[in-house]
C-alpha positions in Angstrom: 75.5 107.1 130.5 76.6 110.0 128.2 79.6 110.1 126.3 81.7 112.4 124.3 83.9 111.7 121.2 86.1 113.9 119.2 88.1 113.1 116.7 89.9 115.9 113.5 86.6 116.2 111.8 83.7 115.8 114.0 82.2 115.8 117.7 80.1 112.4 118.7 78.0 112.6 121.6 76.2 109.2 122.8 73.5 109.0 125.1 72.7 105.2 126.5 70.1 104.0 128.3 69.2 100.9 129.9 65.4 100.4 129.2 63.9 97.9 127.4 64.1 99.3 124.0 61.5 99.8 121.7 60.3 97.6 118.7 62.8 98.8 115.6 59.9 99.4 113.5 59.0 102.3 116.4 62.0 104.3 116.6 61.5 106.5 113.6 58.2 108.0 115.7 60.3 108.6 118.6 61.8 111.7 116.3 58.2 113.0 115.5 56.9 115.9 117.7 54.5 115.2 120.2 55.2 111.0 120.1 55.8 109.3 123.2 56.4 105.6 123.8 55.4 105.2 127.4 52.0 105.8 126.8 50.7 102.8 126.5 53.2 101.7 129.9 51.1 104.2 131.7 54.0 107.0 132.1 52.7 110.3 130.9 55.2 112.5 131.9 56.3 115.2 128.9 54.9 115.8 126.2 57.0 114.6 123.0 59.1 117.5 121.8 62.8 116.5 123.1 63.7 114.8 120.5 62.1 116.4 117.7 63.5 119.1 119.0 67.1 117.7 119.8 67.1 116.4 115.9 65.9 120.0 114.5 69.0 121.5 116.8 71.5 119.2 115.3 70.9 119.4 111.6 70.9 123.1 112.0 74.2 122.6 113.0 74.9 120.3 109.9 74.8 117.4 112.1 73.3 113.7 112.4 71.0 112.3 115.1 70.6 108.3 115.4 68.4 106.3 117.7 69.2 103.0 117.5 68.5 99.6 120.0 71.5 98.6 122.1 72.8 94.8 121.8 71.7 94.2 125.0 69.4 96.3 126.5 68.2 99.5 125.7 68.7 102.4 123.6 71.7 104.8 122.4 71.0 108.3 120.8 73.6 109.2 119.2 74.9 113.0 117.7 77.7 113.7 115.8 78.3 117.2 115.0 80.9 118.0 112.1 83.4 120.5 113.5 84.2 123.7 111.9 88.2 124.9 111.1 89.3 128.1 113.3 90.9 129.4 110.2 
């Protein structure tokens, strides 16, 4: 599920999943290039880069990218972006 939020001084876009989540004390290598969780659950698809890359994208854009374990199953990415005045 992927939702959009925009409120007078920023842009939050949420990405949920429903997985099983990963151990909290992971999540941090999620962000580092070339780290992927399913190895060890024998999926080797990709290569480790979307999310490094998804986090370098966002703060060059001033903005803030969260992975965090969902309440009840899963995980939510979440990026806000700050929006910038047309004047």
């Amino acid at each position: 599920l992927i939702t959009l939020k925009k409120n007078k001084d920023n842009i939050t876009i949420s990405i949920l999943d429903d997985g099983p989540g990963i151990p909290p004390e992971e999540i941090k290598r999620l962000l580092k290039p070339f780290e992927r969780m399913d190895e060890a659950r024998g999926n080797s698809e990709g290569c480790g880069l979307g999310l490094a890359i998804a986090e370098r994208i966002t703060q060059s854009h001033d903005g803030k990218l969260t992975i965090a374990n969902r309440a009840k199953k899963g995980l939510e990415v979440k990026i806000v972006l700050p929006l910038i005045s047309e004047s």
